[in-house]
Residue frames relative to the residue before (quaternion, step in Angstrom):
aa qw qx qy qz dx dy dz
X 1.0000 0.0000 0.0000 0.0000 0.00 0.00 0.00
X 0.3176 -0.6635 0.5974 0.3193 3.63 -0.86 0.88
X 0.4619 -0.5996 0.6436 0.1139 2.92 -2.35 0.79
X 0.0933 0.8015 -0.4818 -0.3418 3.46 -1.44 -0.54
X 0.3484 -0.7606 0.5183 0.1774 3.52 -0.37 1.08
X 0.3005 -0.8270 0.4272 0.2079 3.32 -1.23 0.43
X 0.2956 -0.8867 0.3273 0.1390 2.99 -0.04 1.25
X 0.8390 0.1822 0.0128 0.5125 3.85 1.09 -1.03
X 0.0943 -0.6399 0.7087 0.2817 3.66 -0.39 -0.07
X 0.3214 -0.8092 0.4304 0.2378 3.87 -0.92 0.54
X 0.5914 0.1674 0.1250 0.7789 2.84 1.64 -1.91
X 0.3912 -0.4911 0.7647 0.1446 3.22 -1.97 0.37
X 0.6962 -0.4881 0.3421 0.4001 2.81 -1.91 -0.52
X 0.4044 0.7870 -0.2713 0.3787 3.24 1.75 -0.39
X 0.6453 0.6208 -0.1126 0.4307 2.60 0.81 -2.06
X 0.7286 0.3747 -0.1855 0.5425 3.73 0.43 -1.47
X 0.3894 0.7245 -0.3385 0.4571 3.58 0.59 -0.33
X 0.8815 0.2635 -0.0444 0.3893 3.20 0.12 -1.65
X 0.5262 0.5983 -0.3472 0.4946 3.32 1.80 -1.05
X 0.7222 0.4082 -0.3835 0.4059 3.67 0.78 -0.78
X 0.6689 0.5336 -0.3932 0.3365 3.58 0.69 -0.88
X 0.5076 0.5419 -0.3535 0.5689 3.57 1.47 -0.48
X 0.7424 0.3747 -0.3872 0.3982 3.30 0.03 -1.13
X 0.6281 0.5387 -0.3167 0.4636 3.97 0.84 -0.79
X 0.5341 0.3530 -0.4323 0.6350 3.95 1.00 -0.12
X 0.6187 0.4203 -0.4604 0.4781 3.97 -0.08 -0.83
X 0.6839 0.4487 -0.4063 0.4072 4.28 0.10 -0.50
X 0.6918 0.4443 -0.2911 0.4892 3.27 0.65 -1.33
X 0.7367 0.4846 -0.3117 0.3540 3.86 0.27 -0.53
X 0.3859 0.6834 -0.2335 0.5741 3.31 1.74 -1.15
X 0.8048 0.0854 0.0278 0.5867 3.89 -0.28 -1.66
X 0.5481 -0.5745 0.5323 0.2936 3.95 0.09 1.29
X 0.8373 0.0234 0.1445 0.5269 3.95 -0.10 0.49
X 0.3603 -0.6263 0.6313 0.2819 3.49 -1.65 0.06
X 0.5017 0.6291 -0.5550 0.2110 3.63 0.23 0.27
X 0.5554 0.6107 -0.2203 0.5196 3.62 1.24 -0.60
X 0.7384 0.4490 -0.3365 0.3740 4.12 0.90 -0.76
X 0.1829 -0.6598 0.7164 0.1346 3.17 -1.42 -0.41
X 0.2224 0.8549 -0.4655 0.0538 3.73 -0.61 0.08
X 0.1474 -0.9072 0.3291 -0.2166 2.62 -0.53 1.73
X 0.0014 -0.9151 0.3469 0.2056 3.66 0.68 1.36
X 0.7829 -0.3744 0.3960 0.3000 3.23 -2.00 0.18
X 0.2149 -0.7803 0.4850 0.3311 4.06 -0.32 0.04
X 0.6208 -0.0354 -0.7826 -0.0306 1.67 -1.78 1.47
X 0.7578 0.5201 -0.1563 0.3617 3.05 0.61 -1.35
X 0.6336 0.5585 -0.3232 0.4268 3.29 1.16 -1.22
X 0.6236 0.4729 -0.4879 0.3866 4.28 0.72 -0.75
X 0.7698 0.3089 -0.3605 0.4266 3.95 0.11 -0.81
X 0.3309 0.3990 -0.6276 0.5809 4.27 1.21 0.49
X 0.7508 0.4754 -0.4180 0.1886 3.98 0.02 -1.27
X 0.5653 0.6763 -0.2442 0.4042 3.16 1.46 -1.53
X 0.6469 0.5597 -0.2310 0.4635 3.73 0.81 -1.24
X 0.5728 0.6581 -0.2410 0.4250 3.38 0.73 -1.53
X 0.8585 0.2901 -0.1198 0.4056 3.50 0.94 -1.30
X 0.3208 0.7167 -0.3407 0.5171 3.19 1.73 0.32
X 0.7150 0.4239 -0.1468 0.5362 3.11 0.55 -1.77
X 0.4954 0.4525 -0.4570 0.5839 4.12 0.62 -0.47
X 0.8686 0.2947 -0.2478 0.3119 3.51 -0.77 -1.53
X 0.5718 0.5653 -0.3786 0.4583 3.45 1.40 -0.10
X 0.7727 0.2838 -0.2198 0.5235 3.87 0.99 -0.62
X 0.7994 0.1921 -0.3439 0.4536 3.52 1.00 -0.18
X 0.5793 -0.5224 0.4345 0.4503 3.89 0.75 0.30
X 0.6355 0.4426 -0.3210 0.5452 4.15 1.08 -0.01
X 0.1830 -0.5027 0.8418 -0.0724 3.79 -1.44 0.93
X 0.2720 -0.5360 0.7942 0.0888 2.87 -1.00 2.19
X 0.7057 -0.2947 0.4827 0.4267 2.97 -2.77 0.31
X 0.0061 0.5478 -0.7763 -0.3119 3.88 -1.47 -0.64
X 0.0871 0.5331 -0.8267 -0.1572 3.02 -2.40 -0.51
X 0.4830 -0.4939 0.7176 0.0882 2.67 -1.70 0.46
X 0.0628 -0.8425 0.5149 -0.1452 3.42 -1.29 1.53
X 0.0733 -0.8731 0.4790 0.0543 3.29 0.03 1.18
X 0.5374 -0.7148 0.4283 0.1297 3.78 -1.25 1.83
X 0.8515 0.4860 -0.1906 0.0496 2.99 0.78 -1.56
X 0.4789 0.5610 -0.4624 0.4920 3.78 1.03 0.77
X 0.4661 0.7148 -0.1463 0.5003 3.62 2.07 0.10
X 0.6416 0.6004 -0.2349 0.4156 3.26 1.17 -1.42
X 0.4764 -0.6435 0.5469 0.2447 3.64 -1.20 0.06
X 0.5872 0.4928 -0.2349 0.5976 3.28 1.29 -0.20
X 0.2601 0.8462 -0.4584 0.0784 3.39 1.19 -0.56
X 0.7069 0.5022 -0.0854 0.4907 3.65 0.98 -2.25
X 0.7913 0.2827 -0.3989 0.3671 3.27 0.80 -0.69
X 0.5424 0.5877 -0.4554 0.3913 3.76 0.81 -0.34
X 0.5808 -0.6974 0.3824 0.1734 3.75 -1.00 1.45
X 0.7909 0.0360 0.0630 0.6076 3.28 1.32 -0.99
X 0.2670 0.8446 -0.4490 -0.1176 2.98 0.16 -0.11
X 0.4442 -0.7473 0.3514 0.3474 3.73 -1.38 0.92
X 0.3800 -0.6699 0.6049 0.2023 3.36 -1.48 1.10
X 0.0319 0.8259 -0.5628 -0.0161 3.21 -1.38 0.40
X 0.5898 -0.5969 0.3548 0.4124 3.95 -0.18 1.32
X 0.4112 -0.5456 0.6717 0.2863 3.72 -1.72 0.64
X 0.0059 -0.7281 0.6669 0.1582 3.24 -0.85 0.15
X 0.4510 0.7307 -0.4848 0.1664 3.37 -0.23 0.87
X 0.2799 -0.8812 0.3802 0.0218 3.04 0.50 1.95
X 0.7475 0.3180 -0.2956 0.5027 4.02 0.73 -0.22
X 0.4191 -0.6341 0.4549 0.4640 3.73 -0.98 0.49
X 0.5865 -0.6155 0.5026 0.1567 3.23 -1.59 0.66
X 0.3476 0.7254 -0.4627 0.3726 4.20 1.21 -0.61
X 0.9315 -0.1775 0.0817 0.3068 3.29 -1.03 0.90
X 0.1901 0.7961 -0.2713 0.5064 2.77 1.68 1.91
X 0.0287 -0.7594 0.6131 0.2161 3.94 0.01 0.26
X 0.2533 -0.7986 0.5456 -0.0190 3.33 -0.77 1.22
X 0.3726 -0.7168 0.5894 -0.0001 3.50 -0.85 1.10
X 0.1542 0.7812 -0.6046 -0.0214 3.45 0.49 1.04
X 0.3650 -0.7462 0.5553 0.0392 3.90 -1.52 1.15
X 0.3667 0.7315 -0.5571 0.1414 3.54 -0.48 0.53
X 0.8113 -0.5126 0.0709 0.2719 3.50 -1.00 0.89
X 0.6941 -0.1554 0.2218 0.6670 2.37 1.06 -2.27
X 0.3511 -0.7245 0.5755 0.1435 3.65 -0.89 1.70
X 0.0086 0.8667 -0.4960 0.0523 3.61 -0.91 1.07
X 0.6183 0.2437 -0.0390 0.7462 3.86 0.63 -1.66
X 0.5126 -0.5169 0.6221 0.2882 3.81 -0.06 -1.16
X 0.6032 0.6316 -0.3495 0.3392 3.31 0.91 -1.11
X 0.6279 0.4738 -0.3731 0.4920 4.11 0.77 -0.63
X 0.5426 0.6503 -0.3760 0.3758 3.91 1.05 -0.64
X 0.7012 0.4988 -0.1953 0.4706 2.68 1.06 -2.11
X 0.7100 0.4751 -0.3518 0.3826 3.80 0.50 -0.63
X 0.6482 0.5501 -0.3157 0.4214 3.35 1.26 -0.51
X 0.5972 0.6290 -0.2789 0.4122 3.11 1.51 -0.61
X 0.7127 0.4066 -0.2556 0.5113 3.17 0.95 -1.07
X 0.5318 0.5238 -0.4227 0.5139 3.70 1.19 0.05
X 0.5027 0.6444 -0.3364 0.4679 3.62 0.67 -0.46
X 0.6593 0.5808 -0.1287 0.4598 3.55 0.80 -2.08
X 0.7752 0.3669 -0.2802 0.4313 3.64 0.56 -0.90
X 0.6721 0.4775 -0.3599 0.4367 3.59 1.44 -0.18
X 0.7437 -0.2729 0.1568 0.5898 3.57 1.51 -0.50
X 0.5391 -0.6706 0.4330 0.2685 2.57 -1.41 -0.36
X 0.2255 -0.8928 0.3808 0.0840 3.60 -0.07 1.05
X 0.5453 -0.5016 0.4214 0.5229 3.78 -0.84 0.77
X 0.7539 -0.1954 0.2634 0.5693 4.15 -0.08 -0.81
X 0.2533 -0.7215 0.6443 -0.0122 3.00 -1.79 0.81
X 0.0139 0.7634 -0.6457 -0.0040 3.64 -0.55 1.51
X 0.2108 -0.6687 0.6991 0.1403 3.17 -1.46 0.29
X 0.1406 -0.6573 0.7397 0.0323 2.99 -1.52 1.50
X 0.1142 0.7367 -0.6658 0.0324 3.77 -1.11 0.34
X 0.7525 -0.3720 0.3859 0.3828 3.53 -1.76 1.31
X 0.9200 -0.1662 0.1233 0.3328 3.14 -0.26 -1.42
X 0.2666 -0.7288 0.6066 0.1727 4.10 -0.71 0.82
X 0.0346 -0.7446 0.6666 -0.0055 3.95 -0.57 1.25
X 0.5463 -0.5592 0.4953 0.3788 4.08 0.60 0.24
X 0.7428 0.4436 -0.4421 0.2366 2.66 -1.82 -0.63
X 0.1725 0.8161 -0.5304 0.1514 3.77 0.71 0.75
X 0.2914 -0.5612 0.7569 0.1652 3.87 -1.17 0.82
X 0.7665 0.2719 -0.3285 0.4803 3.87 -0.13 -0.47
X 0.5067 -0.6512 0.5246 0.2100 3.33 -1.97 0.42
X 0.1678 0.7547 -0.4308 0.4655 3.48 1.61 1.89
X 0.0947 0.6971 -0.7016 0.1133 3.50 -1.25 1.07
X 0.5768 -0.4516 0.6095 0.3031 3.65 -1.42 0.64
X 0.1304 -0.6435 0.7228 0.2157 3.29 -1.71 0.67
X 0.7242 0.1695 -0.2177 0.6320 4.04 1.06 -0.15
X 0.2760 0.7588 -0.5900 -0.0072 3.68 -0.87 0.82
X 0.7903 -0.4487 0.2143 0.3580 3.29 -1.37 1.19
X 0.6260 -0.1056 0.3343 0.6965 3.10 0.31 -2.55
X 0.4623 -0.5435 0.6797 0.1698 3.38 -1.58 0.76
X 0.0246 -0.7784 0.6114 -0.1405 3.85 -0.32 0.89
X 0.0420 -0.7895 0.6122 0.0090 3.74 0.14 1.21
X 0.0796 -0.7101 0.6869 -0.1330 3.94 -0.76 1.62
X 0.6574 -0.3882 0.6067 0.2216 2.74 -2.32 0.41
X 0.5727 -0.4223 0.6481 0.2711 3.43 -1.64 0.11
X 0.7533 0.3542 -0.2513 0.4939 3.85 0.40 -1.15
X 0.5797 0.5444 -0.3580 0.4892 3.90 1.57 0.05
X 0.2212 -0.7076 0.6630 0.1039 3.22 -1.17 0.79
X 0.0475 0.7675 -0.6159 -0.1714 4.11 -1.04 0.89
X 0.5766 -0.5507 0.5884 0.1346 3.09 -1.55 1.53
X 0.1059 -0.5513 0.8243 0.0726 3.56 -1.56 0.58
X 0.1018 0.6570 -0.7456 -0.0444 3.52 -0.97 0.14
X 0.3552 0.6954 -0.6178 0.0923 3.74 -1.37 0.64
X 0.5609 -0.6778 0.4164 0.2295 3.23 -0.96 1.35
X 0.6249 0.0249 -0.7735 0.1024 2.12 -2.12 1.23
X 0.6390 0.4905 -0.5055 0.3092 3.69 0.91 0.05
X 0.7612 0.3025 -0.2231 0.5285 3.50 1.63 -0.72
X 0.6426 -0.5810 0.3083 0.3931 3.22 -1.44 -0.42
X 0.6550 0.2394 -0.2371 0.6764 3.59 1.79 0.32
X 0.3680 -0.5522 0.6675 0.3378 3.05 -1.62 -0.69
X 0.2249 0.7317 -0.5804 0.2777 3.56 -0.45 1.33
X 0.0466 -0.7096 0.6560 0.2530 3.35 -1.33 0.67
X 0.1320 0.8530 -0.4983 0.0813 3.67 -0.70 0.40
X 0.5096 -0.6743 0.5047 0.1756 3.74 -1.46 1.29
X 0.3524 -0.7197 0.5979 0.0213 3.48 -0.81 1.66
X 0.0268 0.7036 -0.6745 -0.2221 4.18 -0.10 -0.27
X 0.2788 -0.5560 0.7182 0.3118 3.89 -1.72 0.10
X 0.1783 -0.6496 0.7341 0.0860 2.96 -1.58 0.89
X 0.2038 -0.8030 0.5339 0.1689 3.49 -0.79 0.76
X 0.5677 -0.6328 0.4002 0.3422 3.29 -1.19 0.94
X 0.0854 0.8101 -0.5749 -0.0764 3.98 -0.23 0.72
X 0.8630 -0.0462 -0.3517 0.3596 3.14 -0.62 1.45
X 0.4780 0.6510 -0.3933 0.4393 3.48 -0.49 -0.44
X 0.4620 -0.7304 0.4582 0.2078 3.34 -1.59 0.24
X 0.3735 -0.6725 0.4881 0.4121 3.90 -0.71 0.78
């Protein structure tokens, strides 16, 4: 049976903190002001990165972009093969049409969650432009997808796994490299 061992803590709570308050000046400068966004995160992880994001806006510019909350998973490419998988409601209460959307999601890797979010995005309208900010960018991408606002850049292995923790889904805020250790001999 594989293990994982932790190997790094990247960010703290500090740490994340700051990646957002940066990453919330990089939006507002980017889209001349917040009166023009919308931003809207990815479930799970990506709505309380989204939820923050707008804090930090309505806290420097006196505006609180719309949010929503967007759910991938009838989207995914994996969709058929996953046994159950958990649904959870869009919540995106305002039309999107000639909108610049802030799309939020933890951690940007293959591309392949973007790409589903995109095409989840597509079926609600059509927005002025769509950027994507996310905690953390580890490479290795299969799709032709890049962040326009990321936290930390966090170059990993394939056999690594990076954690987002952030309250209210966890019990900290932490970003932090897992390795697998595989079981080599012995029996499972």
């Amino acid at each position: 049976m594989d293990q994982s061992k932790l190997k790094a803590v990247i960010m703290d709570e500090q740490a994340m903190d700051r990646a957002i308050t940066r990453v919330a000046h990089e939006i507002i400068e980017h889209n001349e002001g917040a009166e023009s966004i919308a931003i809207v995160g990815v479930l799970r992880r990506g709505v309380p990165l989204a939820e923050r994001l707008a804090d930090k806006i309505e806290s420097i510019e006196g505006v609180r972009p719309k949010i929503g909350k967007l759910d991938i998973s009838f989207y995914r490419d994996d969709f058929s093969s996953r046994l159950a998988p958990v649904l959870h409601a869009t919540e995106i209460m305002f039309p999107i049409d000639g909108v610049d959307i802030v799309l939020v999601d933890d951690v940007l890797y293959t591309g392949r969650t973007v790409r589903s979010a995109l095409d989840a995005l597509m079926d609600l309208g059509r927005p002025k432009s769509v950027q994507l900010a996310v905690m953390v960018d580890r490479g290795h991408r299969e799709l032709p997808i890049r962040a326009d606002y990321v936290g930390k850049n966090v170059p990993s292995s394939h056999e690594e796994d990076v954690r987002v923790s952030i309250v209210p889904l966890d019990e900290k805020d932490s970003v932090e490299i897992w390795g697998i250790e595989k079981n080599v001999g012995g029996t499972e």
